[in-house]
N, C-alpha and C positions, 0 to 999 in steps of 0.2 A: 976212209975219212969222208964225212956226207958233206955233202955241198949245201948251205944256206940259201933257201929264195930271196927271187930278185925281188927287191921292194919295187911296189908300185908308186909312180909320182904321176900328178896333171898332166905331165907331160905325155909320159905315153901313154895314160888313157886317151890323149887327144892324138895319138897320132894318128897318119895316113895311113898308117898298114893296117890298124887293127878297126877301122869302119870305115864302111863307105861313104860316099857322098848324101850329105843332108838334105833333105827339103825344102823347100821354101815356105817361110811360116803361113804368107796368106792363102796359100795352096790348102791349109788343113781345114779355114771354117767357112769356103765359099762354096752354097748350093748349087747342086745343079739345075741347068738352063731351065728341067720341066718345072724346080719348085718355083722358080722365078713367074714364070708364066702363069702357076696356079694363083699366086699370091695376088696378081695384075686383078685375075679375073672375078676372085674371092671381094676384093676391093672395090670391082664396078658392080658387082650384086648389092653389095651392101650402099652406095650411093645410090643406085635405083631406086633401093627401097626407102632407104631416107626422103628422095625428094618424092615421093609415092604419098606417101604418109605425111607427109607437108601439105600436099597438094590434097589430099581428102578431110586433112582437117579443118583447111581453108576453105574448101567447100561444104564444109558443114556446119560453118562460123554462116558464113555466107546465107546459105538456107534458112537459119533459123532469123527471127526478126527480130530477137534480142542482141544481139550484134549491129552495132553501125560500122559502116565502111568508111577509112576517110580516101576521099580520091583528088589527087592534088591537078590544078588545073591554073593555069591562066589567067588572073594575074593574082588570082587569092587560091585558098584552100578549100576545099569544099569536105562538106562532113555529110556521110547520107545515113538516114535512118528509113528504117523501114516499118508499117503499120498498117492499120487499115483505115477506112473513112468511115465516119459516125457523124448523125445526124446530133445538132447543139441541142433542138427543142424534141423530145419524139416521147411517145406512149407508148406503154405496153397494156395491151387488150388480156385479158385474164377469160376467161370460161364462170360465168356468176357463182358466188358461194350463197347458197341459198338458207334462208334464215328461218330459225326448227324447222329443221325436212333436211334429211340425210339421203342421197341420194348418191352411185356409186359412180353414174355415167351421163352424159347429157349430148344430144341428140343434134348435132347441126342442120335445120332443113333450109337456113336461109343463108349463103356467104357470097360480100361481095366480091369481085375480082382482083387479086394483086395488081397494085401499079395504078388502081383508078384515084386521080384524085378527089378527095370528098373534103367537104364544108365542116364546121361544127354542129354537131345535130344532125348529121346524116347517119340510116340505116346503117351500121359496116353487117354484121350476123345478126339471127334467130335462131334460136333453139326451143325444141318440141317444149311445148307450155301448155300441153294438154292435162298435165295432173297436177297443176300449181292450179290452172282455170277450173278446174272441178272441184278441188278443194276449197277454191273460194268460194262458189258457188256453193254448197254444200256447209259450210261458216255462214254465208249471207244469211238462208233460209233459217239456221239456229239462233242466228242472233236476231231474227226478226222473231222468233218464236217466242222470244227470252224477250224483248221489247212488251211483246201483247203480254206476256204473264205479270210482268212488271205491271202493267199498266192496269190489269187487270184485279190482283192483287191491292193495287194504290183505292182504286176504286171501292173494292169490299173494305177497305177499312176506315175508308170516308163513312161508308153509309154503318157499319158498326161504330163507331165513336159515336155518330149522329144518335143511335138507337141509344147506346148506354148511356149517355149527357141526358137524353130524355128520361131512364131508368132513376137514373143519379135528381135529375130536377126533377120526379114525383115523388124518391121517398126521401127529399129534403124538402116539399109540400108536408109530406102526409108526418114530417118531426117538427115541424113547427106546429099544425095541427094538432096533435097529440099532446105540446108544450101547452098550447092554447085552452085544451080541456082539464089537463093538470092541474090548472089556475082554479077550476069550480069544483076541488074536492071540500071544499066548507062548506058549499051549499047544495050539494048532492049527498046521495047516501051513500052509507060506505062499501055496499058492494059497487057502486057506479065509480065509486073514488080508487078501488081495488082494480077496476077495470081500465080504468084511466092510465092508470100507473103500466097496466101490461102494457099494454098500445101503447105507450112512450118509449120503453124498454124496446121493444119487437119493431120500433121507428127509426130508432135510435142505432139497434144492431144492422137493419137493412142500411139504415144510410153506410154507418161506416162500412158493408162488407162490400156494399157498390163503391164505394169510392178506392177502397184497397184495391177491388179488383180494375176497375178504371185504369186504373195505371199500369198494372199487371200485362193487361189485355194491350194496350198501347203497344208496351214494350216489346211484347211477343211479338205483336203483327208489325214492328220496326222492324224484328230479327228476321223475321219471314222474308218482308221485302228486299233488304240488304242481302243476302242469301241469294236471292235472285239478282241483282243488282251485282252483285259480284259474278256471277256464272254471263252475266250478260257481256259486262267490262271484260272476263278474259275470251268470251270466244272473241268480241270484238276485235281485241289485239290478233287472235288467232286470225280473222279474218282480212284485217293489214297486214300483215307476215305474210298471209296467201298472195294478197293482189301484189306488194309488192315484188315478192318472188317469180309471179307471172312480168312485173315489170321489165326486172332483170333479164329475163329472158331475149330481151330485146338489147345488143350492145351499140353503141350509138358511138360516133367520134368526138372526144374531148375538147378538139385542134384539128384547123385546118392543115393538111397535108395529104401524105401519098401514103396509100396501103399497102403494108408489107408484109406478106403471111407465112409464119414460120413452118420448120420443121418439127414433125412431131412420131411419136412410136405407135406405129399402127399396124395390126398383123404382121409383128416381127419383123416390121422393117422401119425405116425412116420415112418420112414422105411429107410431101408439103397439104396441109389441111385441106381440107376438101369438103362438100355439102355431103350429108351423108353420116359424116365419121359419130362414133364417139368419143368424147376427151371427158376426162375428172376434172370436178370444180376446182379451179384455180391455176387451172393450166394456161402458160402467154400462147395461144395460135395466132396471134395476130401484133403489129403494130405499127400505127400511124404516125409519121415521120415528117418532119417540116425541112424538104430540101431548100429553102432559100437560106439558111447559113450552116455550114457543114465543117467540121474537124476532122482531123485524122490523128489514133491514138498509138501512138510508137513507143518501143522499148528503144533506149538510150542504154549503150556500156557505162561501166563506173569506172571507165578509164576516162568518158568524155562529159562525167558529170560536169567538171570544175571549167571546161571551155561553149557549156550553155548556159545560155542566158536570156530570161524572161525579155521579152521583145524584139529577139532576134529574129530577121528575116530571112527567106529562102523561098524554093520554087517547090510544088507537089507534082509529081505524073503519076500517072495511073499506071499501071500493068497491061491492064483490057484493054485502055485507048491511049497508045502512047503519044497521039499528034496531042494530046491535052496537056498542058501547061497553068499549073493556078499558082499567083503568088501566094506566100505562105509568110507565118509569125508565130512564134512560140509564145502560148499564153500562158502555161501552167508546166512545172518543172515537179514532180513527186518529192520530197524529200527523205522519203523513206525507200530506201533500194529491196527488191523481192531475190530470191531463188532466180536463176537465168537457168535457160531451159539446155544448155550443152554441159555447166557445171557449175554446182553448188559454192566454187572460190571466185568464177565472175558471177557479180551483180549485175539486176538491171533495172533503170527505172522509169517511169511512165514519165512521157512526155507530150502533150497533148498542142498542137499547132492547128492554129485556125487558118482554112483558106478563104481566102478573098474571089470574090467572082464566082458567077454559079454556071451550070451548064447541064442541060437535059439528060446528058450520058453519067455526070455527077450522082452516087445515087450510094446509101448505106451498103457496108460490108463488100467493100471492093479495095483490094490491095493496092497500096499506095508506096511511093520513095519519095522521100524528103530530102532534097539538097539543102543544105544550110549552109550560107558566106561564111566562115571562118576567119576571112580576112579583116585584119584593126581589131579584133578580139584579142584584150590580155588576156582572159582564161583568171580573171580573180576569184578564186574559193569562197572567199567570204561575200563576194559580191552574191552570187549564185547560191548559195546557201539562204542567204536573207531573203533572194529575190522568188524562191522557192517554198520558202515559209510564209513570205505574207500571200504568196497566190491561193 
């Protein structure tokens, strides 16, 4: 007889005979000591490079001048913008466009020195005006040529009208005459009455073919002259176009100020103009600058549009000369924001501050920092907006 298995219960699955002692649960999911440490060190690379890359965006905010900094200070706020300095009054000198005459290059033999200051009406450059002066020369002689033919021309048709008016007043003698003997065909014969009659006829066609042609003849010798008359009037112009063109040659100051003389491309490099060179018509090598009132032209963030405001004042330093100190006032606010030069989602917009007080070392195109007080500024949008549209 077969014995029946034991049924199995919880019980003695859970007994002590049939397993051993358990483990401890938190034993099964704790790393060991080395992943701990890797995980420490994974964690401090990754914060290095975060503050890394904080710190080079910052300074690249920084760098550019489209970015203002605000830097908090004692007992107000201070907001700095950064720009350069620009003269309020200044000219740009251009290279003469010269007037009919096409020419590809022009010759500097005359330049005066950067930095000197000159009057109104002063020399600044010359340029070779050797073929503007030849060509004028060369017009003078033609139009004086064209003068004598004129003149000469006027002349011969005085003394012809005088000759034909005489032609014309003898055969309107000799048809009243011929009229006059018409009258005695009654008491003449009639071959003398036959003859009469021709000679009035042969009186009568002379007169009218001198008087047709009288006018004719006029007309002609008008067209002659006018003809000439016209070749005279355009070299003439031709010959002001010359002189002036030689004028131009000569560039003179507008405005009193200081000369400043640009960069320009010359044998594949950059370089500041010089006697000698040559530049194409309409090129700025130069320009005279009136340092007694000077601006400086900043980009402003469009996170700090709405806390500027047209008459706000502040301080300028220079870069080059930081003992220098000019007070400052915001005259003109842009209202139209451009592209910013780190990314196309910040804007920036021109903000232009005038400084007060001048100084010899003050001088165009020299970087500048703009502190402006912050402090008792609401920062009204609308104020600023308006204050920037009616500028």
């Amino acid at each position: 007889m077969s014995t029946a298995p034991a049924e199995v219960t919880p019980d003695s699955e859970s007994s002590p005979d049939q397993s051993g002692p358990r483990p401890e649960p938190s034993a099964e999911f704790e790393p060991p000591p080395r992943w701990k440490r890797l995980w420490i060190v994974v964690a401090v690379v990754a914060l290095v490079l975060i503050l890394a890359a904080t710190f080079s965006i910052r300074s690249r905010r920084a760098a550019t001048g489209t970015i203002s900094v605000s830097i908090h200070e004692q007992p107000g706020q201070i907001l700095r913008l950064k720009g350069t300095t620009e003269a309020v009054q200044s000219r740009a000198m251009l290279a003469p466009i010269l007037s009919a005459q096409q020419v590809s290059t022009l010759t500097i033999i005359r330049l005066i020195p950067g930095g000197t200051h000159v009057k109104r009406g002063d020399l600044l450059a010359e340029f070779d005006r050797q073929a503007q002066m030849r060509d004028f020369m060369d017009k003078q002689a033609e139009y004086q040529k064209l003068l004598d033919q004129v003149a000469q021309e006027q002349a011969k048709e005085i003394a012809a009208k005088a000759k034909d008016e005489t032609e014309l007043k003898q055969a309107e003698d000799n048809l009243r005459k011929s009229e006059l003997e018409v009258q005695k065909d009654e008491i003449v014969s009639k071959i003398d009455a036959e003859k009469n009659q021709e000679n009035l006829e042969e009186a009568k066609a002379t007169y009218d073919q001198l008087r047709e042609t009288f006018d004719l003849k006029r007309k002609a010798a008008q067209a002659g002259i006018r003809i000439l008359e016209i070749q005279r009037d355009r070299t003439q112009q031709t010959m002001m176009h010359a002189q002036s063109n030689a004028d131009l040659m000569q560039v003179r100051a507008p405005i009193d100020g200081v000369v400043v003389l640009n960069t320009i491309w010359k044998q594949g490099t950059m370089g500041e103009v010089q006697e000698g060179d040559q530049i194409e018509p309409g090129t700025t090598f130069m320009q005279v600058v009136n340092p007694a009132t000077m601006q400086v032209r900043a980009q402003g963030n469009q996170e700090d549009f709405a806390r500027l405001q047209v008459g706000q004042t502040g301080k300028v330093r220079l870069d080059a000369y930081p003992e220098l100190v000019f007070p400052a006032k915001i005259e003109q606010i842009s209202p139209i924001a451009e592209h910013g030069s780190f990314t196309d989602k910040v804007r920036a917009f021109a903000v232009i501050i005038s400084i007060e007080g001048n100084d010899p070392k003050l001088m165009p195109d020299l970087s500048a920092a703009v502190d402006l007080d912050m402090s008792g500024k609401s920062g009204d949008l609308t104020a600023v907006k308006s204050s920037a549209g009616g500028s």
